[in-house]
Structure formats: structure tokens, C-alpha cells
C-alpha positions in Angstrom: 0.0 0.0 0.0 1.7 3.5 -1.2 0.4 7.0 0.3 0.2 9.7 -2.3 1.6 12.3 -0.9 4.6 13.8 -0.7 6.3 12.6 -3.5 9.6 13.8 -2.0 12.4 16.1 -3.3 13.3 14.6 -6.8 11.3 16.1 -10.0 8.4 12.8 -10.4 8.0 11.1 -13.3 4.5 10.6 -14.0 2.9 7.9 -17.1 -0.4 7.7 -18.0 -1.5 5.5 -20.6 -4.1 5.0 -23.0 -5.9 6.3 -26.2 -5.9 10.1 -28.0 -8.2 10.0 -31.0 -9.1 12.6 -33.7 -11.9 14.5 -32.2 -14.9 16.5 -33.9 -16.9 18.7 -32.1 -20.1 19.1 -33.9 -21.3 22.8 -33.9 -25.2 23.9 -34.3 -24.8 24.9 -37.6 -23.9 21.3 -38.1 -20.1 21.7 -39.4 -17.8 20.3 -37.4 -14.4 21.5 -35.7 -11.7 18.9 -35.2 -9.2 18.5 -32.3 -7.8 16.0 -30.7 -9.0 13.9 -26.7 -9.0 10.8 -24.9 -9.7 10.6 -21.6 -6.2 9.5 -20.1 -5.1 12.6 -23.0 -7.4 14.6 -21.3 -5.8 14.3 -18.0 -2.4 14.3 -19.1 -2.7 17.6 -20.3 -4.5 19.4 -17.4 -2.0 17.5 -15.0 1.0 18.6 -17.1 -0.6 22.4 -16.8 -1.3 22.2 -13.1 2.4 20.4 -12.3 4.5 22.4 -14.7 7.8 22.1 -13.8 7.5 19.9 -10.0 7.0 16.8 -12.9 8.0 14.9 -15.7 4.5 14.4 -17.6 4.8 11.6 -20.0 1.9 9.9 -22.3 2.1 5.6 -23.2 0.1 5.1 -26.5 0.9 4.2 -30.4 -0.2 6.2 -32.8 0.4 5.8 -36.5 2.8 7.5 -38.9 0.4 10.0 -41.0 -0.3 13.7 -40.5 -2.7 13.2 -37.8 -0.5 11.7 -35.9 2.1 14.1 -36.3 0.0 16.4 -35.1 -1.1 14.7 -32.2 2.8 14.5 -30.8 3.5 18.4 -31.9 0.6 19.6 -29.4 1.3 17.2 -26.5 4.9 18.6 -26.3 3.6 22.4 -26.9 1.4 21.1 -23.0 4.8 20.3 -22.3 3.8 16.3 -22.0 7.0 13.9 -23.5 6.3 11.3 -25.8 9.7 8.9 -24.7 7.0 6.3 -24.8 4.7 6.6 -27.7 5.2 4.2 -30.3 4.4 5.4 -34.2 3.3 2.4 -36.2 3.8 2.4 -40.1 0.9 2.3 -41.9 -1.7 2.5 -38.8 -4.0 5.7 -37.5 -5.3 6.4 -34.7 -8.8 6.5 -33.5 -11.9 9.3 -34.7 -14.7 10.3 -32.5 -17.6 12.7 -32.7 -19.3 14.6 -30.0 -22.7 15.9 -30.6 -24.2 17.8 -27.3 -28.0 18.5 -26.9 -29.4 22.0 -25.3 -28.6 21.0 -21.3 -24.7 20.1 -22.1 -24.8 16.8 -22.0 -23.5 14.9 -25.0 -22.9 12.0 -27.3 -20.4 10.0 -28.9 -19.9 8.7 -32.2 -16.5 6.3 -32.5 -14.8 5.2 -35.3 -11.3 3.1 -33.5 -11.4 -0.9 -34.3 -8.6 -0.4 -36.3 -6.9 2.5 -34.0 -2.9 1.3 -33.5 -3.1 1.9 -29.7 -4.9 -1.5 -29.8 -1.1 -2.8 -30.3 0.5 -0.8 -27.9 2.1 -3.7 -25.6 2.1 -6.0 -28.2 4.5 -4.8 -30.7 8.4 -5.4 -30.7 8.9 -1.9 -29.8 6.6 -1.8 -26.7 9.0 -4.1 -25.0 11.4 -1.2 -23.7 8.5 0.6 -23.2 7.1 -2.4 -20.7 10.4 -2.3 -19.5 11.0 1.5 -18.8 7.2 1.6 -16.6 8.2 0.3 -13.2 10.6 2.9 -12.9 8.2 5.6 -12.8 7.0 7.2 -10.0 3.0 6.9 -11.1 1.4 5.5 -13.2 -2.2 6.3 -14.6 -4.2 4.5 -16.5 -8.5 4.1 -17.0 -11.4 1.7 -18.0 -11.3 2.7 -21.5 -7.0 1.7 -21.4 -8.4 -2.0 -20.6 -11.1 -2.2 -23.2 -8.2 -0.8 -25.9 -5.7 -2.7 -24.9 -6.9 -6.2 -25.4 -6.7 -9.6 -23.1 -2.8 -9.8 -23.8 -2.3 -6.1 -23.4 -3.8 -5.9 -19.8 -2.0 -9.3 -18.9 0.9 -7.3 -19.9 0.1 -3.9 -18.0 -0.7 -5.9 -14.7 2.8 -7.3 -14.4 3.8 -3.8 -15.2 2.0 -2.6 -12.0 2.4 -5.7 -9.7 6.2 -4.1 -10.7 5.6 -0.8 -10.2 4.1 -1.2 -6.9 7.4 -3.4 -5.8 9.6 -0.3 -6.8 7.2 1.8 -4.6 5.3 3.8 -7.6 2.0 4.9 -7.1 -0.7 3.6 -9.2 -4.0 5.3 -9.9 -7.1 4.5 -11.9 -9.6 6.0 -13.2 -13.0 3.7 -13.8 -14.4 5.1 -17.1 -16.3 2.1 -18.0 -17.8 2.2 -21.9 -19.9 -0.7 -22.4 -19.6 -0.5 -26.3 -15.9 -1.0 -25.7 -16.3 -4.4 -24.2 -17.8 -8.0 -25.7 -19.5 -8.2 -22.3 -20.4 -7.1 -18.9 -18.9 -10.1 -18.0 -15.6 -9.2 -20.0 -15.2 -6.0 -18.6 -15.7 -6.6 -14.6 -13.3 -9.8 -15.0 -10.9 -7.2 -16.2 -11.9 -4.5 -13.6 -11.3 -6.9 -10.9 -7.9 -8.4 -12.5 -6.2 -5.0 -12.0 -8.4 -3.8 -9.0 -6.2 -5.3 -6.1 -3.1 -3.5 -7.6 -4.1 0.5 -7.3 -3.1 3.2 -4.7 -6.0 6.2 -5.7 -9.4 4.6 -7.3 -11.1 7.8 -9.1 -15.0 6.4 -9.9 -17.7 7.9 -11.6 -20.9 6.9 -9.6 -22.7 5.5 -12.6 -20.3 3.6 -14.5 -19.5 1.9 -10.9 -23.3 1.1 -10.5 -23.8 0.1 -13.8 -20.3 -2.1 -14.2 -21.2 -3.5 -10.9 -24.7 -3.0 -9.4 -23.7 -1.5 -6.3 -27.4 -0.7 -4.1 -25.3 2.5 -2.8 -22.5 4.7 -2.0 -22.0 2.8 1.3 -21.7 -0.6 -0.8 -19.6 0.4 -3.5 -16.9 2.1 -0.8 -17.4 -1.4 1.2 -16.4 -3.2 -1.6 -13.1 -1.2 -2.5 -12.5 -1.5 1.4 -12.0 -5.6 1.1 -10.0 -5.3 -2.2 -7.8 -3.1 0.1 -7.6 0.3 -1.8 -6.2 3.1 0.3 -8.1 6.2 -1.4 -11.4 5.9 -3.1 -13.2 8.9 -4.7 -16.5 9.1 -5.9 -17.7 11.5 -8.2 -20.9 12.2 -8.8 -21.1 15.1 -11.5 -22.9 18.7 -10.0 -23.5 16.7 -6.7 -20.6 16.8 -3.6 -17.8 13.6 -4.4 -17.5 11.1 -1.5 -14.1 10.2 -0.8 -12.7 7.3 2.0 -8.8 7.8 2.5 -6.9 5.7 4.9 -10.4 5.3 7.1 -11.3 8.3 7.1 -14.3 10.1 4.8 -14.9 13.3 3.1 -17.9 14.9 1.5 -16.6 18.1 -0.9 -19.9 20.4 -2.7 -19.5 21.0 -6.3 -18.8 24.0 -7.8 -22.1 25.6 -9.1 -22.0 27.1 -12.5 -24.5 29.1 -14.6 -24.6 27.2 -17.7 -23.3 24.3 -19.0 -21.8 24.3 -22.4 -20.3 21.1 -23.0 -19.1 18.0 -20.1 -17.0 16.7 -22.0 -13.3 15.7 -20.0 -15.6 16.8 -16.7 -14.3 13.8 -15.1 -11.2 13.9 -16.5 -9.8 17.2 -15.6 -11.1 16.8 -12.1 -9.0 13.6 -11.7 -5.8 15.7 -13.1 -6.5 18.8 -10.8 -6.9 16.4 -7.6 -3.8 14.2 -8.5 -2.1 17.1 -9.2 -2.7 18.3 -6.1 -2.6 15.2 -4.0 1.1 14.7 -5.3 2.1 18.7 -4.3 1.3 17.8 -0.5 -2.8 18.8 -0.7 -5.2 17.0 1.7 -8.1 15.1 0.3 -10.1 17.6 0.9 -8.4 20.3 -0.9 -7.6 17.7 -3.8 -11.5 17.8 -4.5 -12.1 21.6 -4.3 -9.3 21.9 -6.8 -10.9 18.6 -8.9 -14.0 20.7 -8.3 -12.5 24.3 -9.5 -11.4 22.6 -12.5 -13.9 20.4 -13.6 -16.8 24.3 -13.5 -14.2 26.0 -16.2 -14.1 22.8 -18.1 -17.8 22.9 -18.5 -18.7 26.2 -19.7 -16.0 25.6 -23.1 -17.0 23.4 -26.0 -14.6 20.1 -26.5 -12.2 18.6 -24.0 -9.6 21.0 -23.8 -10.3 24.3 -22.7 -7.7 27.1 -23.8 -4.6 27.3 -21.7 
């Protein structure tokens, strides 16, 4: 069992891994703008703004050699995130999604990704020194949606990277982002869920995906249930209502952040989990971690797409 916080005096090194696709945003007028998001991309990004330069912010993925690509990599080193680990497969792209958001905010997704080459990142010869070069870091972060793209081999191969990890005393956090579409089954999905469950520090849930993956009655069932597997710091979020947080026996209840109007939720989640990493690593109570999760996640809101202007 690791404690997050403090990281101690060295610079941290910090890898979070999973998928950045091509994004379109659909406006009214029906056109579309394109950028770029993921939801492990997502937090990279706002974790390698609220860090700066107290971390080393580096992103585990394989993209494909065309201009998309290339584009990809050019922005996550202008957010100051390095790309050490992302592997560039000949002849592959990565994945395309759409987002299409109603009236009240709330949105939804259109994928195009069977083919996306992030589906071979740990299988490939090239991932090995990638596999290899993991443990040494001093997180690692990694979601639902990494599982479900990675494959049955892939996560074999990422939990002997954490069982690693944890042995070299890194810090391993996970974020639950469970999309059913991504998964054969139900079934599938929680036998992978519960394959990698025993091995994380920080669980960051999303209320619903944790009710539907799992049926849980309540709050109180779902944090009883991450209390036998043994996980040191649960948070619950739960959108525009407080998160619920256990650490170490003891519980929190932070309010939201109210906000006039919401524009777009996409990377809600995801920013919140950067801002209250980011701030569990700097020294920042649990507490506090959620108020800045919180802070974050009401500007993220009010801006169309994932990444909001720096």
C-alpha cells in the first residue's frame, strides 16, 4: 500500500496511458471542428498544466505515422507532456470520434477506433522497452477505457507492469471510465476490472459507471467493496453533486462547484481527476484535492470540447 503524498524532493516522473483519438466537435450549424481527446489525453494535459515544472508528464500510447498523428505529438509537447513512450506504427492511425451535445450540455459519442494502433501498444516489438521502462516511474495512470483498448494480452501485460511498479514503490491510480460499447461483455469488462483492482493506490469512480459495471445498491456498498480489495483512497464522483471520498479510514464529503450554464461536459471527469492528482502529489489533503478537482472540472464545462484554452 503507497500513500500519495509527498512525492519527496526529486522532480516525479509521471505515465499515464491510454488512447488520444481525432476528435470532432459538432457545432449547431452542423459543421464540425476537429481537435484532438482521450480521456487519459485529457488528464495528461491538465495535469501537465497544473504540475509544470515539479513533474515529468509523459503519455504511453501508439499512434500511426500519417499527419494526424504528427500532429497529435507536436501539441502534447507544446502542453509540455514527452512522448519517450509513444510508439508510431507504419501504416496505422489512430482513432476518430464525434461529440454531438444537446441543449442541457450533455453529450454524445460517435466512434470510429477498431482499427486505431493503440490496440497494439504492448504488443509490438517496440513496446518491450516501453514495458520495461514503466516500473521505474513514479505513477502511473491508466482508466477503464485503457483496458477495453488494450486487449486480453495487453492488460495481462500492464498488470505485471503494475504488480512491478508497486514493488519499486510507484503509485498507481485508476480511473473507472467504464464504456460498455468497448467491451464483448459485462462479464468481459468486470473480470478485467477486478484483474487490475487489487493492484491500485487512488481509485477515481464515476458513480454511474460503478453502478452500472457493478450494481452496487449504494454509496455505502460500492466504498465497502473497495475497502475488502484493500484500496487506500477511493473517490466518488458524482457530477454537479458533492464527491464522497474514504482515505486511509477516514471520509470526506466536498460540494460541487455551481456554475450558470453548462456548455459542454466533456473531459468533466477527467480534468477533475488531473486537478486532484495534481494536487494530491504537491502535498494537498483530500479535501483540498476535491475543491481543486472541483475548481477545474466548472471551467471545463462552460468551453465546447475537451480541452479548454490554456
Amino acid at each position: 500500500m503507497n500513500t500519495l503524498s509527498p512525492l519527496g524532493p526529486n522532480t516525479p516522473r509521471i505515465a499515464l496511458i491510454g488512447e488520444c483519438m481525432i476528435e470532432l466537435q459538432q457545432r449547431a450549424d452542423g459543421s464540425l471542428q476537429q481537435s484532438f481527446g482521450g480521456d487519459t489525453l485529457n488528464t495528461a494535459v491538465y495535469l501537465s498544466r497544473a504540475m509544470g515544472d515539479k513533474a515529468q508528464v509523459d503519455y504511453v500510447t501508439a499512434l500511426g505515422d500519417d499527419s494526424f498523428s504528427d500532429a497529435m505529438c507536436r501539441q502534447w509537447v507544446e502542453e509540455g507532456i514527452g512522448l519517450q513512450q509513444v510508439q508510431r506504427l507504419p501504416g496505422r492511425l489512430p482513432g476518430l470520434y464525434c461529440i454531438q451535445t444537446d441543449a442541457s450540455g450533455e453529450r454524445r459519442f460517435l466512434y470510429w477506433r477498431n482499427e486505431a494502433a493503440v490496440r497494439d501498444c504492448f504488443t509490438t516489438p517496440a513496446a518491450e522497452p516501453i514495458l520495461a521502462a514503466l516500473p521505474d516511474y513514479d505513477v502511473l495512470y491508466f482508466s477503464g477505457i485503457t483496458l477495453a483498448v488494450l486487449g486480453a494480452q495487453g492488460r495481462e501485460r500492464l498488470i505485471q507492469v503494475l504488480i512491478e511498479a508497486r514493488q519499486r514503490d510507484a503509485r498507481i491510480v485508476f480511473d473507472n471510465n467504464y464504456r460498455p460499447r468497448l467491451w464483448a461483455s459485462p462479464e468481459e469488462a468486470r473480470a478485467a476490472y477486478r484483474s487490475v483492482l487489487p493492484h491500485i493506490d487512488l481509485a477515481l469512480l464515476t458513480v454511474d459507471d460503478e453502478q452500472e459495471l457493478f450494481g452496487f445498491s449504494d454509496c455505502a456498498a460500492l466504498f465497502e467493496a473497495y475497502a475488502q480489495i484493500g484500496t487506500p483512497e477511493v473517490v466518488l464522483k458524482r457530477g454537479a453533486e458533492a464527491c464522497l471520498i474514504q482515505c486511509e479510514g477516514e471520509a470526506f464529503e466536498v460540494p460541487a462547484q455551481k456554475v450558470a450554464k453548462v456548455v459542454d461536459t466533456t473531459a468533466a471527469g477527467d480534468s477533475f481527476s488531473a486537478a486532484y492528482l495534481a494536487s494530491r502529489l504537491l502535498g494537498g489533503s483530500p479535501a483540498e484535492a476535491a475543491q481543486a478537482g472541483h475548481e477545474l472540472a466548472s471551467r471545463v464545462i462552460q468551453v465546447p470540447g475537451a480541452l479548454i484554452p490554456q
